[in-house]
PDB file of N, H, CA, C and O in Angstrom:
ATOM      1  N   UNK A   1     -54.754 125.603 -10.943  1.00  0.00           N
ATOM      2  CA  UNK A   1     -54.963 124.169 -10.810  1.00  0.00           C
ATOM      3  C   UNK A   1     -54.769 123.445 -12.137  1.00  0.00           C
ATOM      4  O   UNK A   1     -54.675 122.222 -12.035  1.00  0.00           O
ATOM      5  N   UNK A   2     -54.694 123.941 -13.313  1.00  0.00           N
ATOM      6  H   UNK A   2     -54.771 124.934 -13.396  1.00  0.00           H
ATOM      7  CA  UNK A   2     -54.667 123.316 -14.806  1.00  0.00           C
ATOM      8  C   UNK A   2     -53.748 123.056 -14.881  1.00  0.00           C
ATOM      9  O   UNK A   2     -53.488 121.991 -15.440  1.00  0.00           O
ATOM     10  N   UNK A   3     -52.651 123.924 -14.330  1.00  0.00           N
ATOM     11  H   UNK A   3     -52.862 124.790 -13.875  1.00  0.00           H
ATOM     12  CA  UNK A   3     -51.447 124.393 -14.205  1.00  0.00           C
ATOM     13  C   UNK A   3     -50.843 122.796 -13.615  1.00  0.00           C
ATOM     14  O   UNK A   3     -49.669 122.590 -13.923  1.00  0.00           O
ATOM     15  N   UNK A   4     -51.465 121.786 -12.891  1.00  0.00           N
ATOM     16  H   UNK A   4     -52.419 121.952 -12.642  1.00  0.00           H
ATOM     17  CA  UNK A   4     -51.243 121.109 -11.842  1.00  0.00           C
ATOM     18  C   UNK A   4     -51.579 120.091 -12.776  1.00  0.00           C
ATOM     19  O   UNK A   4     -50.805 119.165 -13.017  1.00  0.00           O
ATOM     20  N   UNK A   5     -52.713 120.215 -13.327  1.00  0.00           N
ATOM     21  H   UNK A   5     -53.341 120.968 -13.131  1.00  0.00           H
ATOM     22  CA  UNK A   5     -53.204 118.756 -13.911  1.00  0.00           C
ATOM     23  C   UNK A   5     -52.208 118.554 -15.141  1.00  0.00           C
ATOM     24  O   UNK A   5     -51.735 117.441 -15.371  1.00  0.00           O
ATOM     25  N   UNK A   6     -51.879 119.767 -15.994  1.00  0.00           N
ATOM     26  H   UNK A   6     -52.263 120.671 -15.807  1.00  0.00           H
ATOM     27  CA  UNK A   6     -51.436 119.589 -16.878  1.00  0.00           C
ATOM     28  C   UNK A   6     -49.918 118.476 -16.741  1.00  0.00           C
ATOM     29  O   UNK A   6     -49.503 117.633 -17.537  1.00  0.00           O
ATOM     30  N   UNK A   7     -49.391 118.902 -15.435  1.00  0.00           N
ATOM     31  H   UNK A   7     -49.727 119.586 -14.789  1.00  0.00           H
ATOM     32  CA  UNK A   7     -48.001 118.567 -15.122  1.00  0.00           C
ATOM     33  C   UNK A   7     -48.725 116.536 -15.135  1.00  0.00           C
ATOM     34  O   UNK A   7     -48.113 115.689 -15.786  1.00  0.00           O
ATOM     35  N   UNK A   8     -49.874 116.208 -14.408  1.00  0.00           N
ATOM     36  H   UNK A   8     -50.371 116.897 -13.879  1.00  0.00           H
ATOM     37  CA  UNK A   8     -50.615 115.038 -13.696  1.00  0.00           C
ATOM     38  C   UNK A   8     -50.416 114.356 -15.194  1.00  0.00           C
ATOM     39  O   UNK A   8     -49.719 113.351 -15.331  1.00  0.00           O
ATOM     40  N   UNK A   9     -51.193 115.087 -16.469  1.00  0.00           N
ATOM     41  H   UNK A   9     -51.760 115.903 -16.358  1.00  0.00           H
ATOM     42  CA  UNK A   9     -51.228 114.279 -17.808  1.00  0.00           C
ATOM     43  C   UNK A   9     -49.600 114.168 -18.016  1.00  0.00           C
ATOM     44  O   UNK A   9     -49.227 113.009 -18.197  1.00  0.00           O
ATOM     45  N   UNK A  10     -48.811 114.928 -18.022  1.00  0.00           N
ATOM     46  H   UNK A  10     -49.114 115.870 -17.875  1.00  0.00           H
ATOM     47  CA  UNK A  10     -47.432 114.487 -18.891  1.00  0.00           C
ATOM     48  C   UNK A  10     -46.712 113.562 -18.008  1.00  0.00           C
ATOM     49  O   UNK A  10     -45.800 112.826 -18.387  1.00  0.00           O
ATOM     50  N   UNK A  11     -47.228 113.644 -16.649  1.00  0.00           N
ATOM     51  H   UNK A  11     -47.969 114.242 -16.341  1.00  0.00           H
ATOM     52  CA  UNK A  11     -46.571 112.174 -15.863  1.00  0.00           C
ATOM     53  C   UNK A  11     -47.423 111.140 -16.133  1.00  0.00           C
ATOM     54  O   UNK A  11     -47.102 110.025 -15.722  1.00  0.00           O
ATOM     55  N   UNK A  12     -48.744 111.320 -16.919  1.00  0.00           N
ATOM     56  H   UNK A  12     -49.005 112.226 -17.253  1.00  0.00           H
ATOM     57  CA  UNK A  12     -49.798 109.715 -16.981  1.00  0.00           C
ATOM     58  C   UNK A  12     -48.747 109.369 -18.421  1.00  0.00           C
ATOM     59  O   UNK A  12     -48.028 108.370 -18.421  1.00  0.00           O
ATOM     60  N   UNK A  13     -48.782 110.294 -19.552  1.00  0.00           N
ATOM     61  H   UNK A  13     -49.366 111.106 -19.552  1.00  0.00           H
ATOM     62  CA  UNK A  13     -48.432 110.101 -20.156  1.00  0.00           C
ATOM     63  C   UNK A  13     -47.045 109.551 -20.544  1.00  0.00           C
ATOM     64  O   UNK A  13     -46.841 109.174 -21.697  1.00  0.00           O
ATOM     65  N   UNK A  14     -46.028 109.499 -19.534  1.00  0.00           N
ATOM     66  H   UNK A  14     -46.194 109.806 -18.596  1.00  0.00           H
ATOM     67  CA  UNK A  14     -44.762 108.875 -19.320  1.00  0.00           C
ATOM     68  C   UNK A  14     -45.120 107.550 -20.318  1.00  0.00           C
ATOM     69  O   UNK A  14     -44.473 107.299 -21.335  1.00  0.00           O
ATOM     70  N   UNK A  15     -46.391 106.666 -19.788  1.00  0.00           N
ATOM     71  H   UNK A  15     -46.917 106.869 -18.962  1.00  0.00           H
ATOM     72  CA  UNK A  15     -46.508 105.682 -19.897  1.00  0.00           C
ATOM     73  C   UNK A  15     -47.379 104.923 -20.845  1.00  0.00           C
ATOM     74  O   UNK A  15     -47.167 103.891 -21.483  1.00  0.00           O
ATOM     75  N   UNK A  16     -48.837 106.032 -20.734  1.00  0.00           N
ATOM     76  H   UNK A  16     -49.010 106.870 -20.216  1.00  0.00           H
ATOM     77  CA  UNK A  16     -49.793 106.015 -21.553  1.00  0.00           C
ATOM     78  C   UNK A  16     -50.247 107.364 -21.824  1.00  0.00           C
ATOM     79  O   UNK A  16     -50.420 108.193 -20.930  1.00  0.00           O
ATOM     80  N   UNK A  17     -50.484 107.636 -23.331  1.00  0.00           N
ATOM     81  H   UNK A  17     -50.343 106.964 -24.057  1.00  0.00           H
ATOM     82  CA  UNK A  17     -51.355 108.878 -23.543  1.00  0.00           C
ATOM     83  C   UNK A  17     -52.922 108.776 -24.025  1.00  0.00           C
ATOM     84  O   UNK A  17     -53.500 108.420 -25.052  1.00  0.00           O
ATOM     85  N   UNK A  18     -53.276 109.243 -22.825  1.00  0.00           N
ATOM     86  H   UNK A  18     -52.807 109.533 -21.991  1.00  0.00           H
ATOM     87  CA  UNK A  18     -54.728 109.084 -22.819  1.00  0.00           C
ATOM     88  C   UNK A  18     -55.627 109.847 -23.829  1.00  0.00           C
ATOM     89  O   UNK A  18     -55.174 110.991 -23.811  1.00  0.00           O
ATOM     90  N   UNK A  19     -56.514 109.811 -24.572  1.00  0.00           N
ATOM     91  H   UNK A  19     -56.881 108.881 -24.586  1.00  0.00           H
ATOM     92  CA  UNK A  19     -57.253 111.021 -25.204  1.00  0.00           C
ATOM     93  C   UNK A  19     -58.175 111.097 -24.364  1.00  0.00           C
ATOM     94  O   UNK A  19     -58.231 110.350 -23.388  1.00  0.00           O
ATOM     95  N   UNK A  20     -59.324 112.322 -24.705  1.00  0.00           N
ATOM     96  H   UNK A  20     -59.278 112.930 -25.498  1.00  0.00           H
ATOM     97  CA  UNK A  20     -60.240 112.719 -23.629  1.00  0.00           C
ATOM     98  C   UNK A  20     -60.970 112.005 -22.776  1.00  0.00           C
ATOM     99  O   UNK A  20     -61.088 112.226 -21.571  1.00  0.00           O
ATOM    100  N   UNK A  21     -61.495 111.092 -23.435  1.00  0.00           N
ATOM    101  H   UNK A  21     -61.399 110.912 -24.414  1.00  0.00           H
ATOM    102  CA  UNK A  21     -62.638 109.590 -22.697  1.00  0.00           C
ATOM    103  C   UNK A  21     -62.061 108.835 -21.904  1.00  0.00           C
ATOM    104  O   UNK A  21     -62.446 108.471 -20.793  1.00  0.00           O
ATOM    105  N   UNK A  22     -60.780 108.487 -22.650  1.00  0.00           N
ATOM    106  H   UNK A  22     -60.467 108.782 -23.553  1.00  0.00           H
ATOM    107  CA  UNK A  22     -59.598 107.740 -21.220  1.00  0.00           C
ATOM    108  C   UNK A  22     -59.271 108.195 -20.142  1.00  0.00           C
ATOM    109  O   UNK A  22     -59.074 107.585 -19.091  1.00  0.00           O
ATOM    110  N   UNK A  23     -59.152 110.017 -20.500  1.00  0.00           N
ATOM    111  H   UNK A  23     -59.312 110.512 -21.354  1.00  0.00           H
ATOM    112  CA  UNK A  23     -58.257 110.657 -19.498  1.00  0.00           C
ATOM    113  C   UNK A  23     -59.252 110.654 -18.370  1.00  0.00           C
ATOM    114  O   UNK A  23     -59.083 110.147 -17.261  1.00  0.00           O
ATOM    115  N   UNK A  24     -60.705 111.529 -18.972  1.00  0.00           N
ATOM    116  H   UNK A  24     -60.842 111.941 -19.873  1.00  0.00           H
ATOM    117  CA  UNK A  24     -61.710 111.349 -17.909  1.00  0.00           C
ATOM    118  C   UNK A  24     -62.004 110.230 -17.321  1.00  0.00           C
ATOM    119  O   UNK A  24     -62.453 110.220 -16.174  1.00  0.00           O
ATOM    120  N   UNK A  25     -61.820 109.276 -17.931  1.00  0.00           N
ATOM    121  H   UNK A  25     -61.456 109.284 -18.862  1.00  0.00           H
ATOM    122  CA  UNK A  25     -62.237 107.759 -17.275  1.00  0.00           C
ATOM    123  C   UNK A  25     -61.024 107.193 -16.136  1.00  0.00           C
ATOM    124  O   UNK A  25     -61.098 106.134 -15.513  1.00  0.00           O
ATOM    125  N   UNK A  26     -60.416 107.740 -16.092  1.00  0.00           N
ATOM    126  H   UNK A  26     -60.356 108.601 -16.597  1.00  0.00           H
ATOM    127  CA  UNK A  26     -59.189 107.889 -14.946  1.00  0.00           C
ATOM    128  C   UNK A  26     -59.644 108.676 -14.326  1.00  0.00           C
ATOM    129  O   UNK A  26     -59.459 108.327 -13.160  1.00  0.00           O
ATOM    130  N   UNK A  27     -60.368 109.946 -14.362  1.00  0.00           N
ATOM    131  H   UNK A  27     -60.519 110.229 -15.310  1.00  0.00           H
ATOM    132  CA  UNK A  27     -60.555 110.717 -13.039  1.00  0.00           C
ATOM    133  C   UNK A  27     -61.925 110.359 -12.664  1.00  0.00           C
ATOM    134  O   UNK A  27     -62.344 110.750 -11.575  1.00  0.00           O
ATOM    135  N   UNK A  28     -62.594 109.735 -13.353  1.00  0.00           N
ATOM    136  H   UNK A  28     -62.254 109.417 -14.238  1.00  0.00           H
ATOM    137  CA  UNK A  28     -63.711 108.827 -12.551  1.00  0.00           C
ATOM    138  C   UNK A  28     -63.330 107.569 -11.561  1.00  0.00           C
ATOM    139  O   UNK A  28     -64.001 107.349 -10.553  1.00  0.00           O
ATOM    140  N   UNK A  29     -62.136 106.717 -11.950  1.00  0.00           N
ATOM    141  H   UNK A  29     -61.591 106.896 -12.769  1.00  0.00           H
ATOM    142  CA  UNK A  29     -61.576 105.550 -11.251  1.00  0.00           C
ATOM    143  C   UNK A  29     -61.209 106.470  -9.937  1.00  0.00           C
ATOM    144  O   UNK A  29     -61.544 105.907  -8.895  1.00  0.00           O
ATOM    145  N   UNK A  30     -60.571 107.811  -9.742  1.00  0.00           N
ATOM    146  H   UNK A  30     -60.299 108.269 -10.589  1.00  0.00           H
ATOM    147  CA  UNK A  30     -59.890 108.199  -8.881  1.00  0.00           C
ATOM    148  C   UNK A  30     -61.252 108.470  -7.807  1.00  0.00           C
ATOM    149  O   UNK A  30     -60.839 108.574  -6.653  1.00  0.00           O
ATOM    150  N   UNK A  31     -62.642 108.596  -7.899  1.00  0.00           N
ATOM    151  H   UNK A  31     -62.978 108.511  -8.837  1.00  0.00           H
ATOM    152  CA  UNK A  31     -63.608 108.832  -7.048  1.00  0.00           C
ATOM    153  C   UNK A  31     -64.388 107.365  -7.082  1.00  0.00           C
ATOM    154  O   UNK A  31     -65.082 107.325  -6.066  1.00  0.00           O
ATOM    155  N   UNK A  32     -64.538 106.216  -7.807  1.00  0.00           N
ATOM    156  H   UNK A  32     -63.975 106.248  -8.632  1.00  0.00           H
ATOM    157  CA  UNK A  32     -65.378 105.536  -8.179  1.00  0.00           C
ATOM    158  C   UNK A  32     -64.481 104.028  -7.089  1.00  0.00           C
ATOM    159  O   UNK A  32     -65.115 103.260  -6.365  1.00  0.00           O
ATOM    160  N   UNK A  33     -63.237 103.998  -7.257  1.00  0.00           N
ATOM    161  H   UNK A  33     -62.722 104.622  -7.845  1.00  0.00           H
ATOM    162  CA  UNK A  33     -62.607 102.859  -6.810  1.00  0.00           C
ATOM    163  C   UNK A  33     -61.772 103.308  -5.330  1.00  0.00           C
ATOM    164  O   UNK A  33     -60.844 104.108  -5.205  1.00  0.00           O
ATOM    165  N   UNK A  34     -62.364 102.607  -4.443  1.00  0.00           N
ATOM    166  H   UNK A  34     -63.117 101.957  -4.545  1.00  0.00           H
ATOM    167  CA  UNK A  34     -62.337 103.389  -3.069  1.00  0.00           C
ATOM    168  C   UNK A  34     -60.757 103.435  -2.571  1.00  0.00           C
ATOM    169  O   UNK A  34     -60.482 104.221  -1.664  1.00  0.00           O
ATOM    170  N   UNK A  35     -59.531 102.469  -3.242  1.00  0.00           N
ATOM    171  H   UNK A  35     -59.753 101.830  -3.978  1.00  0.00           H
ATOM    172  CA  UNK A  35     -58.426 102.641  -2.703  1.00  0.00           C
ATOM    173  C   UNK A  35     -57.634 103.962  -3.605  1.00  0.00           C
ATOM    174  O   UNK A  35     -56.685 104.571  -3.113  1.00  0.00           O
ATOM    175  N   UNK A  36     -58.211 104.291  -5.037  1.00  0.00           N
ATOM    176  H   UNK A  36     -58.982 103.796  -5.437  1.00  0.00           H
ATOM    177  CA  UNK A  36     -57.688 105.744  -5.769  1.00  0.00           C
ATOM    178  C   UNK A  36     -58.102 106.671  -4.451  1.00  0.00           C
ATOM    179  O   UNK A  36     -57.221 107.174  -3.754  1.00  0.00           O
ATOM    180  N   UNK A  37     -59.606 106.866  -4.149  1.00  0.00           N
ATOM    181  H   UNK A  37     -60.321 106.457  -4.716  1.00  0.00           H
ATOM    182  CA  UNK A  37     -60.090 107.544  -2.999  1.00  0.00           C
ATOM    183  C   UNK A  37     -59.992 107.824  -1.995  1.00  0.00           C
ATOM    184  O   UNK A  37     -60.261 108.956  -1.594  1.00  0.00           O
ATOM    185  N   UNK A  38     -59.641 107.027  -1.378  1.00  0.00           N
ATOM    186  H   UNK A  38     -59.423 106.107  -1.703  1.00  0.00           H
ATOM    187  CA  UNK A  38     -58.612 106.922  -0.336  1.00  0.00           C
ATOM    188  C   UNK A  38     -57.676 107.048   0.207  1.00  0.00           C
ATOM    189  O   UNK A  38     -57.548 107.091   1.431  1.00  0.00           O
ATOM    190  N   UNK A  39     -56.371 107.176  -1.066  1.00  0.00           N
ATOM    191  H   UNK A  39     -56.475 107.141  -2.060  1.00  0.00           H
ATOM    192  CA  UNK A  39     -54.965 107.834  -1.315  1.00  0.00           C
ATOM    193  C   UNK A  39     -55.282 108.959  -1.678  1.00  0.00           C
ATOM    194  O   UNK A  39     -54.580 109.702  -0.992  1.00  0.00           O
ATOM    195  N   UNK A  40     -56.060 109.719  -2.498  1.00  0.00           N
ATOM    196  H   UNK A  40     -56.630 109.115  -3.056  1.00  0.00           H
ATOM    197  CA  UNK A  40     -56.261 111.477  -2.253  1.00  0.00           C
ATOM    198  C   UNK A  40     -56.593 111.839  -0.691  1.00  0.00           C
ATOM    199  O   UNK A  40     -56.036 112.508   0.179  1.00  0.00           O
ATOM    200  N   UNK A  41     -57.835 111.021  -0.786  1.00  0.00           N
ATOM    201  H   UNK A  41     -58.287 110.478  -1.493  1.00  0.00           H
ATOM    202  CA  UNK A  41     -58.671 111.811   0.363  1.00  0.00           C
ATOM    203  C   UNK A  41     -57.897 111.483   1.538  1.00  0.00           C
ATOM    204  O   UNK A  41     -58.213 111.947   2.634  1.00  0.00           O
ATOM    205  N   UNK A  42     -57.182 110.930   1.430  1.00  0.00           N
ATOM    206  H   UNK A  42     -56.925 110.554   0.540  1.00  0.00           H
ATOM    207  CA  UNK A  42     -56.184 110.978   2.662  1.00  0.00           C
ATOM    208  C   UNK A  42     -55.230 112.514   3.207  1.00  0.00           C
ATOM    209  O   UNK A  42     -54.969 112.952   4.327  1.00  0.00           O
ATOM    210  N   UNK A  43     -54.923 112.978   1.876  1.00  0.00           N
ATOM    211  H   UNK A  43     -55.135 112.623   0.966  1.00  0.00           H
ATOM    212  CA  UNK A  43     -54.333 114.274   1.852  1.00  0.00           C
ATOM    213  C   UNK A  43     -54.871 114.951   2.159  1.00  0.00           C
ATOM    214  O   UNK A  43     -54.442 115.754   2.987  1.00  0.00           O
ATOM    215  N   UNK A  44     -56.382 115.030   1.564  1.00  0.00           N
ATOM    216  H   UNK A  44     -56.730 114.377   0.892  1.00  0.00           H
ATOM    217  CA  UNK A  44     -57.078 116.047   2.185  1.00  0.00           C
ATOM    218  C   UNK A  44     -58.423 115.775   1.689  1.00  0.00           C
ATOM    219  O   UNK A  44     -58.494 115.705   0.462  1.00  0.00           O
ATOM    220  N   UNK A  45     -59.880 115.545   2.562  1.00  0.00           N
ATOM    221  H   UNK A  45     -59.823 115.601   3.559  1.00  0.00           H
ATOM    222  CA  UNK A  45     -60.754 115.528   2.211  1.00  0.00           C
ATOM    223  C   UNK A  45     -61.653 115.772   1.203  1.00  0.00           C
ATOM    224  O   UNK A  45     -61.502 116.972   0.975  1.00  0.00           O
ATOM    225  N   UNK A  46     -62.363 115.418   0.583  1.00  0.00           N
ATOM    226  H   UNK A  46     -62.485 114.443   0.768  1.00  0.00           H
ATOM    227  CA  UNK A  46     -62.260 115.494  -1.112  1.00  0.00           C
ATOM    228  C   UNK A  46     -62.070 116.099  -2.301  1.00  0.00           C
ATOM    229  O   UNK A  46     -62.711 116.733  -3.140  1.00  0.00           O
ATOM    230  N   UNK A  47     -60.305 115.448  -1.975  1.00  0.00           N
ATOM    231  H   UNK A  47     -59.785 114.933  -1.293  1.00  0.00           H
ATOM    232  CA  UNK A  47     -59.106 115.745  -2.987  1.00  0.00           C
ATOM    233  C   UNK A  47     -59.737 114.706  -4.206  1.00  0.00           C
ATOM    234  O   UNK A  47     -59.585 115.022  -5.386  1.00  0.00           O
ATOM    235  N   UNK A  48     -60.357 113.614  -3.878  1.00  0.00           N
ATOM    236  H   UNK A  48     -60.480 113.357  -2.920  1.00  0.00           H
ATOM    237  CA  UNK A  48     -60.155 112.581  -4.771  1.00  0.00           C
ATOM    238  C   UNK A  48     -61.465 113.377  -5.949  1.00  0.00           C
ATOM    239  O   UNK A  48     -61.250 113.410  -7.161  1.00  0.00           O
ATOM    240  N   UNK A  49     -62.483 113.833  -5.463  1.00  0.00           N
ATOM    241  H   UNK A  49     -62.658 113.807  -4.478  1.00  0.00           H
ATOM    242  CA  UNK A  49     -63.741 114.190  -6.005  1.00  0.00           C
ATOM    243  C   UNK A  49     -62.678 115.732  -6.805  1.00  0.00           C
ATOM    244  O   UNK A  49     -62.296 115.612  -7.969  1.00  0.00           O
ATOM    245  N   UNK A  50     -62.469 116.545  -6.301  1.00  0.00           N
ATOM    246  H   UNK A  50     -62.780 116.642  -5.356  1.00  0.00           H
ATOM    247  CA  UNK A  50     -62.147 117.758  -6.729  1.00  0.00           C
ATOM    248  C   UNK A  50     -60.432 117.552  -8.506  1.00  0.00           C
ATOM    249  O   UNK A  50     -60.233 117.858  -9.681  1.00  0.00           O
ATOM    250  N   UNK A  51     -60.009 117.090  -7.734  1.00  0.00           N
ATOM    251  H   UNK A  51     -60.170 116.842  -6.778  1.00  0.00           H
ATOM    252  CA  UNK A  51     -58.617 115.729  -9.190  1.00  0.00           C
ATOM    253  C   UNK A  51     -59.922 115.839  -9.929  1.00  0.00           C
ATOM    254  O   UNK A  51     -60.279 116.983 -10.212  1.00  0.00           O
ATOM    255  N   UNK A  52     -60.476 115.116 -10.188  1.00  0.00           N
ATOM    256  H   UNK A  52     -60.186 114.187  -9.958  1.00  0.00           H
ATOM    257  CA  UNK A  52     -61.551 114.463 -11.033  1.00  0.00           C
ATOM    258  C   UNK A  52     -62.090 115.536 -11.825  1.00  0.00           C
ATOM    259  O   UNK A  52     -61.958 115.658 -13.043  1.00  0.00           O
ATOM    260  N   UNK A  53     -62.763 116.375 -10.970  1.00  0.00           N
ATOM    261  H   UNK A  53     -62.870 116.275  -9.981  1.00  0.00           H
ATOM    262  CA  UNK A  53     -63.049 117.262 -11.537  1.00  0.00           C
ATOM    263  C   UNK A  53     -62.452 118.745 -12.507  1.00  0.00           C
ATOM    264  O   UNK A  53     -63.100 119.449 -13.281  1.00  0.00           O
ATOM    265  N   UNK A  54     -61.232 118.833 -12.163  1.00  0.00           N
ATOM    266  H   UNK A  54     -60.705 118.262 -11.534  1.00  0.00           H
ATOM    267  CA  UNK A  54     -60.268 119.426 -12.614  1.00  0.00           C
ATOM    268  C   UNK A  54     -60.007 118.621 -13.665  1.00  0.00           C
ATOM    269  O   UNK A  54     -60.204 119.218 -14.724  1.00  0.00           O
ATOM    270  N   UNK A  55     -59.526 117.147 -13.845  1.00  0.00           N
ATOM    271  H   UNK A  55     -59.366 116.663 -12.984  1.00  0.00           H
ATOM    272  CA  UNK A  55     -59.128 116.535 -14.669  1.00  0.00           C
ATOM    273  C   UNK A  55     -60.004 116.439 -16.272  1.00  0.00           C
ATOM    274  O   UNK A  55     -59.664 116.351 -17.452  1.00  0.00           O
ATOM    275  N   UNK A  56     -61.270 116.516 -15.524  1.00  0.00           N
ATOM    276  H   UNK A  56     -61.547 116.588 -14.565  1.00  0.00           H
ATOM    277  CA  UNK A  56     -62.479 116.717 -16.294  1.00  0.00           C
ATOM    278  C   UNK A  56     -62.135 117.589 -17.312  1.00  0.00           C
ATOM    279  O   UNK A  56     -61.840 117.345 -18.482  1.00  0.00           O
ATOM    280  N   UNK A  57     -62.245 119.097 -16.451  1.00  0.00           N
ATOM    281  H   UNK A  57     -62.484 119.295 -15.501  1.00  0.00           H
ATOM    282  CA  UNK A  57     -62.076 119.539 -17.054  1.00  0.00           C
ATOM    283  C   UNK A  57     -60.890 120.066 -18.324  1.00  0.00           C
ATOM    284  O   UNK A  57     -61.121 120.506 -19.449  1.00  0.00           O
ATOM    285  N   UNK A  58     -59.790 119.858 -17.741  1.00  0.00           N
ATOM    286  H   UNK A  58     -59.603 119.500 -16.826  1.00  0.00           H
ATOM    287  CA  UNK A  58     -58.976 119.766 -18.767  1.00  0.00           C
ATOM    288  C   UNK A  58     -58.666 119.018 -19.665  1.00  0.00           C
ATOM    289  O   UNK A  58     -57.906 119.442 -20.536  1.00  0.00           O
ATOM    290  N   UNK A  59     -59.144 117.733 -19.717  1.00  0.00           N
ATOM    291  H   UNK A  59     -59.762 117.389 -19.009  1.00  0.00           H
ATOM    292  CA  UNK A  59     -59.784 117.072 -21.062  1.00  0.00           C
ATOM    293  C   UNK A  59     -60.447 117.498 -21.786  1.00  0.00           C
ATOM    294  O   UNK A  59     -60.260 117.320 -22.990  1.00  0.00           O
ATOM    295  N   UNK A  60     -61.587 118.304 -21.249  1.00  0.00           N
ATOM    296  H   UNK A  60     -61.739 118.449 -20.271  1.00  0.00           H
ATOM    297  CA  UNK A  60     -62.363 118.954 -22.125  1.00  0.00           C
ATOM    298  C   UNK A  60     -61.492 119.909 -23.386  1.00  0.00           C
ATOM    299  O   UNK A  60     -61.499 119.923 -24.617  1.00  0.00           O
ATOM    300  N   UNK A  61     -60.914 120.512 -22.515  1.00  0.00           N
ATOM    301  H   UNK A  61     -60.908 120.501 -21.516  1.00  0.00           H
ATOM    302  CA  UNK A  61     -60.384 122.101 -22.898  1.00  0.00           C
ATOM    303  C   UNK A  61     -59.244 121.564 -24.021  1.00  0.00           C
ATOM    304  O   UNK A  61     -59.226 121.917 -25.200  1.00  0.00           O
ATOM    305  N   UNK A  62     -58.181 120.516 -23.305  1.00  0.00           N
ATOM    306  H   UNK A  62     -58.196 120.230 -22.347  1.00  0.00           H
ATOM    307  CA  UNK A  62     -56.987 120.173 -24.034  1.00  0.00           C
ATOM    308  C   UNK A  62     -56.909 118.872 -24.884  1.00  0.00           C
ATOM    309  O   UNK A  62     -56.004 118.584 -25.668  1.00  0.00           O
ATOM    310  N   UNK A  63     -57.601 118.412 -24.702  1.00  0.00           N
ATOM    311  H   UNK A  63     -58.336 118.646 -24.066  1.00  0.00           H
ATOM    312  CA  UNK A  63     -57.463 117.073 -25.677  1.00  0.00           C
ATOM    313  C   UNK A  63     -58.704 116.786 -26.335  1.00  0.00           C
ATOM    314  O   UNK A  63     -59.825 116.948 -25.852  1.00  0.00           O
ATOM    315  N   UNK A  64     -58.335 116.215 -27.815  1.00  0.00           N
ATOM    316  H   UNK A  64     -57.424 116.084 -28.207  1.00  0.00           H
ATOM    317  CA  UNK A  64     -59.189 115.434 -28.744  1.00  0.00           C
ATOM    318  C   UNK A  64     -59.899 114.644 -28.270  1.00  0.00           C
ATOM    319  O   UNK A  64     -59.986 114.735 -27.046  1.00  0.00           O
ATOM    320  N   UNK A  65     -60.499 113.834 -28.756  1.00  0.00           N
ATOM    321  H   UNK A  65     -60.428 113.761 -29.751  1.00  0.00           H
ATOM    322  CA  UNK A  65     -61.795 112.779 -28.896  1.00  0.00           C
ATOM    323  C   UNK A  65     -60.761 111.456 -28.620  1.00  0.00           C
ATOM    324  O   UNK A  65     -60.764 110.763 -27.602  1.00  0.00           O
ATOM    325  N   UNK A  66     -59.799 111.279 -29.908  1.00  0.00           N
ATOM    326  H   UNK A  66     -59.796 111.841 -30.735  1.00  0.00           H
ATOM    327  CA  UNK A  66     -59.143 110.216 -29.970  1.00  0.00           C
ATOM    328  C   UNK A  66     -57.846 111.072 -29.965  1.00  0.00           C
ATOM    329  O   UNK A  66     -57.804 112.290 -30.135  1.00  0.00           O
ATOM    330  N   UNK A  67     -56.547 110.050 -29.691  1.00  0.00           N
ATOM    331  H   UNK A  67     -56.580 109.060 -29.552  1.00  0.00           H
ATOM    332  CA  UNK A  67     -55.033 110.771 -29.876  1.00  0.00           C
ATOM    333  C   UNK A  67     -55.087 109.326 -30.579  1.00  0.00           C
ATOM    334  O   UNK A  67     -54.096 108.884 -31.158  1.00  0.00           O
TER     335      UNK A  67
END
């Protein structure tokens, strides 16, 4: 699944590169703002909660404080 997110950051990053607090603060919008939530959990029941959490975590693991 890192494997997945990692690919998720270098497509956020097309546009913006997030550091850790941003990145996580995007996978909070994806459970917190009901139309992000809604477009996962549409795929599959909570996709939007589980993203998030993955995303979490690989902020943790791969990115700084600040970029």
């Amino acid at each position: 699944m890192q494997e997945l997110v990692a690919r998720h950051y270098r497509w956020v990053s097309v546009s913006w590169t997030p550091h850790r607090e941003s990145y996580t603060g995007l996978a909070q919008t994806y459970t917190q703002d009901e139309r992000f939530r809604e477009f996962y959990d549409n795929y599959q029941p909570g996709l939007a909660s589980f993203l998030a959490e993955a995303i979490t975590v690989y902020a943790a693991v791969n990115l700084t404080e600040e970029s």
